[in-house]
C-alpha positions in Angstrom: 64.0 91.2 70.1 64.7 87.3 70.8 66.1 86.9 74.0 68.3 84.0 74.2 68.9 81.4 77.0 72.2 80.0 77.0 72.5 76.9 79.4 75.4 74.8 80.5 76.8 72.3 83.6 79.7 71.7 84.5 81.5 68.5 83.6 82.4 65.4 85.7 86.4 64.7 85.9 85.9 61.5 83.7 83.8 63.7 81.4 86.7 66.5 81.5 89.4 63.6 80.7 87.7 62.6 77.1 86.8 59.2 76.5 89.5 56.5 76.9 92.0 56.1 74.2 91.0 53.5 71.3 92.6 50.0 71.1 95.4 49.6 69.1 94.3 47.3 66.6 97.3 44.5 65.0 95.2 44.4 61.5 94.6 41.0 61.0 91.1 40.0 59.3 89.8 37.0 58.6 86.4 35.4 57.2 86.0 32.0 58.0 83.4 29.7 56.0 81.4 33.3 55.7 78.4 32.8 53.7 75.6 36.0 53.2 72.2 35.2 51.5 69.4 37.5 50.5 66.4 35.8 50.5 67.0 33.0 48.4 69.9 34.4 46.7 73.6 33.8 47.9 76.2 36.6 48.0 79.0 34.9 49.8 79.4 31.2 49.8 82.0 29.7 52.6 84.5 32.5 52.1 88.0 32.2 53.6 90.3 35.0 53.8 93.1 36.4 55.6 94.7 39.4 55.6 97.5 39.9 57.8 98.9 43.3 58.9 100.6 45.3 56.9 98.8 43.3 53.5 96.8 44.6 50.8 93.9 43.0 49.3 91.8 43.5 46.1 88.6 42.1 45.4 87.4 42.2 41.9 85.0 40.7 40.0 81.5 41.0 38.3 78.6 43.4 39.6 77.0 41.4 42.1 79.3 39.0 43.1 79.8 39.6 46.5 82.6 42.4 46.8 80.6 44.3 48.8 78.8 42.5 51.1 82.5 40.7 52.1 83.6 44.5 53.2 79.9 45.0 54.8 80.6 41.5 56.9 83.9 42.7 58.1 83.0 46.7 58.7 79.9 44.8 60.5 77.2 46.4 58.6 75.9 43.0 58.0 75.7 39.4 59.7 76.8 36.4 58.2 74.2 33.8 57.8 76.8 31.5 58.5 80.6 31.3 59.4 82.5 34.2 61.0 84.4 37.6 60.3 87.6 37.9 62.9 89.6 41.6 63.5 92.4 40.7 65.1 90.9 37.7 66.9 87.7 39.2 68.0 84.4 37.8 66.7 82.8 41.0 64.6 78.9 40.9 65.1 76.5 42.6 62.5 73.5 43.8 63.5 70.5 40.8 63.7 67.8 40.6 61.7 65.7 43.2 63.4 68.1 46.2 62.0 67.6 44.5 58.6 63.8 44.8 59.0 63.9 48.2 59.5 66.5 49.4 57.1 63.5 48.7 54.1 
């Protein structure tokens, strides 16, 4: 027979009360003079876009283009080599090259 320890503490008031509510976010994104490269091969070059609340956007093009890596700049999966990605007037910040080098 497996005997079974079951362990638990009690809980501090701000622990009880749930982490603080999320920021309302206005939904304006912006890329400005964004450019991504991979080695020696560019995926973005100086992109500028602006989506403003409530807008819709569609990127389409070619396998490879750069579809992609504009939603992974903005979602901040990836850093911009240059220019930045804007939510709502904040700077978004991908992770620096030392995440890269361990993502293989």
């Amino acid at each position: 027979m497996n005997d079974m320890l079951f362990a638990s503490r009690l809980r501090t008031p701000a622990e009880a009360a749930g982490p603080p509510p999320a920021q309302t976010l206005r939904g304006l994104v912006e890329l400005h003079d964004v450019t991504v490269g991979y080695g020696t091969q560019l995926a973005l070059a100086e992109l500028r876009l602006a989506v403003r609340p409530g807008e819709f956007l569609c990127l389409l093009g070619p396998s490879g283009c750069g579809k992609s890596t504009a939603f992974n700049v903005i979602a901040s999966f990836v850093r911009p080599t240059a220019g930045e990605a804007q939510v709502d007037g904040a700077i978004v910040r991908g992770p620096g090259p030392e995440a890269q080098s361990c993502s293989g």
